[in-house]
N, C-alpha and C positions, 0 to 999 in steps of 0.2 A: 198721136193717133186720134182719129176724128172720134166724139163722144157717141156712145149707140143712144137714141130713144127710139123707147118702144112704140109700137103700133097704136096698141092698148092704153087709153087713156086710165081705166083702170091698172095697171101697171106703172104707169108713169107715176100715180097716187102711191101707190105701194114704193113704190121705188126712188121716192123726189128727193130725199137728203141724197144718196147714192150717184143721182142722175143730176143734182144741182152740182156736188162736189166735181163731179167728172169735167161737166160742163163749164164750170169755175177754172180750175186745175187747165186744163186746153187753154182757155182764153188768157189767162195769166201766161204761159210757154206759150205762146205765138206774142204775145208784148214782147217778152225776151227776146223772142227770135230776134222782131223786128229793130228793136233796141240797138242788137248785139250788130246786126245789118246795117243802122246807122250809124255807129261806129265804127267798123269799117270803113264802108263807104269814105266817110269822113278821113280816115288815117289813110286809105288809100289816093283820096286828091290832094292831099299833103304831098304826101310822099311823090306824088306824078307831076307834080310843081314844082319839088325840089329836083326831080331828075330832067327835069323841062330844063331850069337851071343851069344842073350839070354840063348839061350838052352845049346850052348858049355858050357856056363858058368855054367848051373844049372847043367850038367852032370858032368862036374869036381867038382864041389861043390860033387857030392854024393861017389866022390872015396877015 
C-alpha cells in the first residue's frame, strides 16, 4: 500500500520517524517485488527453452 503524506508540512514534522519508516518499508517491498519478478521471469525463459526443445525433439522424432 502506497505511503499517506500529509498535506501539512507541519504534520510531516510531527510525524517524520512514522512517515520515513512507512516510506522506507514501501520502497524496500516493491525491490522485493521486483526481484521476486526477475526471477521469475528468468525461471520462466528457462523453462520456455527447454520446452522449445522438447518439441524440436518430438518433431524430428515424427520425420
Amino acid at each position: 500500500e502506497r505511503p499517506f503524506l500529509p498535506q501539512s508540512q507541519d504534520d510531516m514534522r510531527a510525524y517524520a520517524d512514522l512517515i520515513r519508516s512507512d516510506f522506507e518499508a514501501y520502497i524496500a517491498d516493491v525491490q522485493d517485488y521486483f526481484r521476486c519478478l526477475d526471477a521469475e521471469r528468468a525461471r520462466a525463459f528457462v523453462e520456455a527453452r527447454e520446452v522449445s526443445d522438447d518439441y524440436a525433439r518430438f518433431l524430428n522424432a515424427l520425420e
